[in-house]
C-alpha positions in Angstrom: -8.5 -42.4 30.9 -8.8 -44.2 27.7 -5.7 -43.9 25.2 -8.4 -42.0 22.5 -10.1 -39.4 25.0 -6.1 -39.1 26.1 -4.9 -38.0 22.8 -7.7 -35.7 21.9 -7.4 -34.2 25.5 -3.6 -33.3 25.0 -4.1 -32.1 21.3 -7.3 -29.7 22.8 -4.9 -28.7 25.7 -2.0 -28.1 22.7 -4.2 -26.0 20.3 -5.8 -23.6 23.8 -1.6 -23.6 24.9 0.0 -22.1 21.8 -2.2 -19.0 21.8 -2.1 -18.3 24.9 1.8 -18.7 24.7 1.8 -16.6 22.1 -0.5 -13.8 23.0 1.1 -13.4 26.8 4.8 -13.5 24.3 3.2 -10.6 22.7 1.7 -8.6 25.7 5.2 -9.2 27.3 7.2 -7.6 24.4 8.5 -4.6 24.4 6.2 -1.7 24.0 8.2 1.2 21.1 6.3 4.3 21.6 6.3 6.4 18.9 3.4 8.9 17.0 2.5 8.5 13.7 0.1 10.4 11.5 -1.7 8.3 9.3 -3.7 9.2 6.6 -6.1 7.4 4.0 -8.8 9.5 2.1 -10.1 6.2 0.2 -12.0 4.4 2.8 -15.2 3.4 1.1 -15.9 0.3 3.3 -15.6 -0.4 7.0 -12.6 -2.7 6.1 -10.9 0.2 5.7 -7.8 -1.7 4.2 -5.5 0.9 2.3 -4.2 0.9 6.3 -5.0 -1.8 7.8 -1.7 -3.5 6.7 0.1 -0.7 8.4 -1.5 -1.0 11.8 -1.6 -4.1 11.8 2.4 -4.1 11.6 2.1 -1.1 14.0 0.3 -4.0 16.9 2.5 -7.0 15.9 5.7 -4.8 16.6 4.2 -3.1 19.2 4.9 0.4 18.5 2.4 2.5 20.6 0.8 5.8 20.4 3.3 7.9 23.0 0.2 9.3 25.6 -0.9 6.3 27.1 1.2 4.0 25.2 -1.9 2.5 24.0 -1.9 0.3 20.7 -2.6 1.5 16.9 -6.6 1.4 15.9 -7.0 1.0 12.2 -11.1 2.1 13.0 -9.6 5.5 15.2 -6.5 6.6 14.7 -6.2 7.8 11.4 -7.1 11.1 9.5 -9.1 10.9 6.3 -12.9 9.3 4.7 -14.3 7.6 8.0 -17.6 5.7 7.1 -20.3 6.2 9.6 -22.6 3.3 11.2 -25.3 2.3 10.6 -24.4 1.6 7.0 -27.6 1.8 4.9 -27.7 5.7 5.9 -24.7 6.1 3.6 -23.4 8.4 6.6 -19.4 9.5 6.7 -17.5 12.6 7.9 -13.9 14.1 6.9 -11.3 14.1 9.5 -8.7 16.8 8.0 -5.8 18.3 9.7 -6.6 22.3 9.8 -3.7 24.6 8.7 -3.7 25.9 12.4 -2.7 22.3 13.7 0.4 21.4 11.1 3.1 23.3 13.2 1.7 21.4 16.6 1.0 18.2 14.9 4.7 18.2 13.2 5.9 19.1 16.6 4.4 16.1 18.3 4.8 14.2 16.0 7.9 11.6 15.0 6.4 10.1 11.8 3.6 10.2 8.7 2.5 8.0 6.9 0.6 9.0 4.1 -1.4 5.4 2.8 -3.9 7.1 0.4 -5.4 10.2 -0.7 -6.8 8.9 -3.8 -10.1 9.5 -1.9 -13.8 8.1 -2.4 -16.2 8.5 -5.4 -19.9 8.6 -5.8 -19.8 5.2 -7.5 -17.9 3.4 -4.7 -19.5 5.0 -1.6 -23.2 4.4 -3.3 -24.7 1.1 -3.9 -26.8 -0.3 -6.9 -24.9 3.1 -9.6 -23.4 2.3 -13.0 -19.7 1.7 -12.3 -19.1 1.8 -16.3 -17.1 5.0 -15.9 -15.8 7.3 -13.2 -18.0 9.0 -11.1 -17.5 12.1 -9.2 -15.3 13.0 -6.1 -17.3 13.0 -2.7 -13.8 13.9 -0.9 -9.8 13.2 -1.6 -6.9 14.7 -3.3 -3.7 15.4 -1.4 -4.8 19.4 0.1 -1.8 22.2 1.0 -2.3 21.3 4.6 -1.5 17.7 3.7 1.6 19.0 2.1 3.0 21.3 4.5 2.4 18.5 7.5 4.8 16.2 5.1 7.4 19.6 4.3 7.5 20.5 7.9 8.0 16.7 8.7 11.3 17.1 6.2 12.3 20.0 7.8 12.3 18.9 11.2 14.3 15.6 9.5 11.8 13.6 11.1 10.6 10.0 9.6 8.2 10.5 6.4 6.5 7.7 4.7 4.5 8.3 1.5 2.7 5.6 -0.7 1.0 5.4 -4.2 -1.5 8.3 -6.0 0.3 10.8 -2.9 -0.2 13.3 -6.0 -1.8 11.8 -9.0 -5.8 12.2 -9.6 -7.0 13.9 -8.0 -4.4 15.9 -6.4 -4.1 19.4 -7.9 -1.6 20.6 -10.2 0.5 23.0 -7.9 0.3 20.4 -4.7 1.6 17.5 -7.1 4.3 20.0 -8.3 5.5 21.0 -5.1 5.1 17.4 -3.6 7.4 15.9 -5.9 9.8 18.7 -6.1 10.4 17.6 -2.4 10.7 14.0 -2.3 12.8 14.6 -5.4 10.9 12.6 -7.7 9.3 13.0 -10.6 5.9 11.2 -12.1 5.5 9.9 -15.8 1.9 10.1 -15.4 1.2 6.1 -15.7 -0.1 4.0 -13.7 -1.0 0.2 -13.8 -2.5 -2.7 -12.3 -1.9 -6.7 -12.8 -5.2 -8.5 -13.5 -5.9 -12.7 -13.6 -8.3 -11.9 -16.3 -8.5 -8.7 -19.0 -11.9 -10.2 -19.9 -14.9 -8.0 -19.2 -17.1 -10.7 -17.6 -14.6 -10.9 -14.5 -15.4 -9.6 -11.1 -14.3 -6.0 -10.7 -12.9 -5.0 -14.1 -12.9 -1.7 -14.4 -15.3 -1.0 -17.3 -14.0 2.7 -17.9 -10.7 1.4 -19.1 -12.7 -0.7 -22.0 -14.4 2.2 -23.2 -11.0 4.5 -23.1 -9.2 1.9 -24.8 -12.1 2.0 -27.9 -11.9 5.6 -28.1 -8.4 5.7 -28.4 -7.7 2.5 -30.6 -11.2 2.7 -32.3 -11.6 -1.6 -32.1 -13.3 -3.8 -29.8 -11.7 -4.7 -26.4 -10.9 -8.7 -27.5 -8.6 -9.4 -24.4 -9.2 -12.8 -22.6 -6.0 -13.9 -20.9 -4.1 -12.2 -17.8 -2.3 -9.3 -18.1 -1.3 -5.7 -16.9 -3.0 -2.2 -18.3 -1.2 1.1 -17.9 -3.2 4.1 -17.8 -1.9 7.9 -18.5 -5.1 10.5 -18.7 -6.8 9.2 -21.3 -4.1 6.9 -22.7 -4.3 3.0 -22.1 -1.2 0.4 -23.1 -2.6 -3.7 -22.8 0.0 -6.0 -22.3 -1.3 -9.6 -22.4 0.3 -12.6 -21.2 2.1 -15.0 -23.7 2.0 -12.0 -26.7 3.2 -9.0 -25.2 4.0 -11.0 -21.5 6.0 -13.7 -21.0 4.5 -13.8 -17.2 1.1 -11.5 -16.2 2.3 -10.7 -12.7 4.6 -7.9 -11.8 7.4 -9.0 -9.7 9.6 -6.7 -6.8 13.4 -7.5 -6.7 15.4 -5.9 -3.8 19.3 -5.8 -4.1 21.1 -7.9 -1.5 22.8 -4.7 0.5 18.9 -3.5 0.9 17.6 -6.9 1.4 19.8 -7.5 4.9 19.0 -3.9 5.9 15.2 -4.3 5.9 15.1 -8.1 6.1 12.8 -8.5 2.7 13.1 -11.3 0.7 14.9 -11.1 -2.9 11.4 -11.6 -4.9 8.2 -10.7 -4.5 4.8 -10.9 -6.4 2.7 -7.6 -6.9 -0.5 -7.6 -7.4 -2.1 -4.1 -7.0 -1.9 -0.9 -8.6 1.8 0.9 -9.0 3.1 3.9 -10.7 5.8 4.4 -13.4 8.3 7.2 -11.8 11.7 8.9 -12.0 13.7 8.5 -9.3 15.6 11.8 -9.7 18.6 11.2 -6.6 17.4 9.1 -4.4 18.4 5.9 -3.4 16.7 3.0 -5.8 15.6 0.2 -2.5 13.6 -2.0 -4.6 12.4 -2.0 -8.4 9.1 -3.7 -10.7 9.9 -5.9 -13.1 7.7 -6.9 -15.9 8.7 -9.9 -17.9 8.2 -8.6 -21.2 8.4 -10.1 -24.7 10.4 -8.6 -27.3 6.8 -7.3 -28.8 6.0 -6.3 -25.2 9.6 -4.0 -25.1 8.7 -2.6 -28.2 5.1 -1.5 -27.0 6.9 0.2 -23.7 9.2 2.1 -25.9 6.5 3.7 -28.1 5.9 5.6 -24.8 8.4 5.9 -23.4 8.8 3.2 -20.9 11.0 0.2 -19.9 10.1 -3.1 -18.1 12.4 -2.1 -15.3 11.3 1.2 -12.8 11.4 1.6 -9.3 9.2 0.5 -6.5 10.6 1.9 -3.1 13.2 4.6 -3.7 14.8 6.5 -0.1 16.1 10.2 0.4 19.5 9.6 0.4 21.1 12.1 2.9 19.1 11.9 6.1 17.7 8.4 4.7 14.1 9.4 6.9 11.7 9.9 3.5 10.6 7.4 1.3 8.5 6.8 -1.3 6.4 3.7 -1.9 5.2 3.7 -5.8 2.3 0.9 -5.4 -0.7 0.4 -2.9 1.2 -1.4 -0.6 -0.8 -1.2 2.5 -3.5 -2.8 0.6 -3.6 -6.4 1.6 -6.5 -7.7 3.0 -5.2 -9.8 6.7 -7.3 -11.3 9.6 -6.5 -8.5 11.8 -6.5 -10.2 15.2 -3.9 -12.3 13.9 -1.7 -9.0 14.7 -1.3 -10.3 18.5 -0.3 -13.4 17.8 2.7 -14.6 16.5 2.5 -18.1 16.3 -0.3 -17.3 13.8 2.2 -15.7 11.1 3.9 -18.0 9.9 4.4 -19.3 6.0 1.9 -22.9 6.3 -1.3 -20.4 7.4 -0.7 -17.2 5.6 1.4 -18.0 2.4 2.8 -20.4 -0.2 5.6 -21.4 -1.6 4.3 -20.4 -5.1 6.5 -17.3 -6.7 3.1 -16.1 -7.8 1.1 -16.1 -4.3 0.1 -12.2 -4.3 -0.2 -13.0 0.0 4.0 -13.4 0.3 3.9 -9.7 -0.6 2.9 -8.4 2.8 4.7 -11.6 4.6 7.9 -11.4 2.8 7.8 -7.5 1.8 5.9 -4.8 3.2 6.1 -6.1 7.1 9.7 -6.4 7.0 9.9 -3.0 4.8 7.6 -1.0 7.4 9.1 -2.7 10.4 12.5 -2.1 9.5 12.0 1.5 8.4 10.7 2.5 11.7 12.8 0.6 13.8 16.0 1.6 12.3 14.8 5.3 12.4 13.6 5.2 16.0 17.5 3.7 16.8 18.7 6.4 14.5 16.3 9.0 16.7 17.8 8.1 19.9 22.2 8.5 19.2 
């Protein structure tokens, strides 16, 4: 065999080897079964990513559903908006738990994880509408049912997770009350979101918060530059980098006792929305940071606010409920990647840049999630 066809014959014979090493490494591993309720009410494509994130953690770690101890699907296994094909019908149905099936499912059950109940809109579900301003609810908000799952969850001190707008808008007032009164926890109301560009002309900016900010400033929207908005109600605070900003993107700092407990790295990038809350007693794991200007400090504390809040907080007597304040499971993966190890590594996933949005999930949330549940099934079985 000549020395060329050689080479390319042992580099083919490299590239088939490694993913077959790595996918048999996988099926070999050991299976952790445990069942977990997920739900996501904002589903308004087929990607379905506000859990997506999650499962796909759930099949790289290989925690299994319990009957069968067959793997996570992020298409199945979840209650909430499910789309239905084909898509130009604009078909979906509503998967709720019943009041009737919260004692069984608690029962059953050894975890929730609650990704998003935001829900879907008549804007985002329908094609070709004005998305100038919000439009109105097809189906979401956190219900009572959702809420007693998660309270008799607590009781049972069994392992409850709990992301991002679990009780803002839509969620009603006395759910949101009683919701927060038992993580222990305490909304200011504001929300916010890290944007490359505040100018209009950029894909996806949410024209609604233009016109809000007119009404309640009474001047043209003249932002250009990358920045964050906050957004209470009606209420809307800019901060733009290099005047209010000394650097756009919100970072995630976890202290070093939390940091060898859940393997996470020190800093992290954020790029999607969070919330502003009051931790009450919990335990503070990890905490935003927004590198503000001494104009920028000045604009938080007109409302209020500080540059400094916190991101993951834990209940800190059983240590089994936590609270995630951002859209964390939203990160958008090559999902068959999840089998293969070999494939998750830094060169093909993430950079070394401090402001690649992709170390988030690498470096944070699987970690985070992995860690959670594998130190609570440990804890489970003493």
């Amino acid at each position: 065999m000549k020395k060329p066809l050689l080479i390319i014959t042992i580099v083919l014979v490299i590239i088939l080897i490694f993913p077959a090493v790595s996918l048999i490494s996988w099926a070999f591993q050991s299976k952790k079964p445990m069942n977990i309720v997920i739900l996501d009410k904002t589903v308004p494509t087929f990607e379905r990513l506000n859990h997506r994130s999650l499962v796909y953690v759930l099949t790289s770690e290989r925690f299994v559903k319990k009957s069968g101890k067959g793997s996570y699907s992020a298409k199945d296994d979840y209650y909430g908006f499910q789309p239905l094909k084909p898509v130009r019908e604009r078909q979906f149905k509503k998967r709720d738990f019943r009041l009737g099936e919260v004692m069984e499912l608690a029962e059953s059950s050894d975890a929730i994880y609650y990704a998003d109940t935001y829900g879907v809109y008549f804007n985002d579900w329908y094609p070709g509408v004005n998305k100038a301003r919000r439009s109105r609810k097809l189906y979401g908000g956190l219900n009572n049912s959702d809420y007693l799952l998660f309270s008799e969850m607590k009781k049972r001190d069994k392992l409850v997770i709990l992301e991002y707008n679990t009780f803002d808008y839509p969620t009603a007032e006395l759910e949101r009350y009683k919701t927060e009164s038992l993580l222990g926890i305490t909304t200011t109301g504001w929300t916010g979101k890290y944007y490359a560009s505040l100018d209009t002309l950029s894909k996806n900016f949410p024209l609604w918060i233009t016109a809000a900010y007119r009404s309640q400033y009474e001047k043209p929207w003249t932002f250009k530059k990358a920045g964050l908005v906050l957004v209470k109600d009606n209420s809307v605070i800019v901060l733009e980098e290099g005047i209010q900003l000394q650097q756009a993107m919100p970072v995630i700092t976890t202290s070093s006792e939390y940091m060898q407990e859940f393997k996470v790295a020190e800093s992290v990038p954020f790029c999607n929305e969070f919330e502003i809350i009051n931790q009450g007693s919990n335990n503070v794991i990890s905490t935003y940071n927004i590198k503000t200007t001494n104009a920028g400090d000045t604009l938080l504390a007109a409302y209020g606010l500080s540059n400094v809040f916190p991101a993951v907080v834990q209940e800190p007597q059983t240590k089994h409920t936590y609270y995630f304040a951002g859209n964390f499971a939203d990160n958008k993966l090559a999902f068959w990647t999840s089998r293969f190890k070999i494939l998750q590594g830094k060169s093909l996933n993430y950079s070394d840049d401090p402001k690649d949005c992709k170390r988030f999930f690498w470096l944070y949330y699987k970690p985070l999630v992995n860690g959670i549940l594998t130190e609570y099934q440990a804890r489970s079985k003493k």
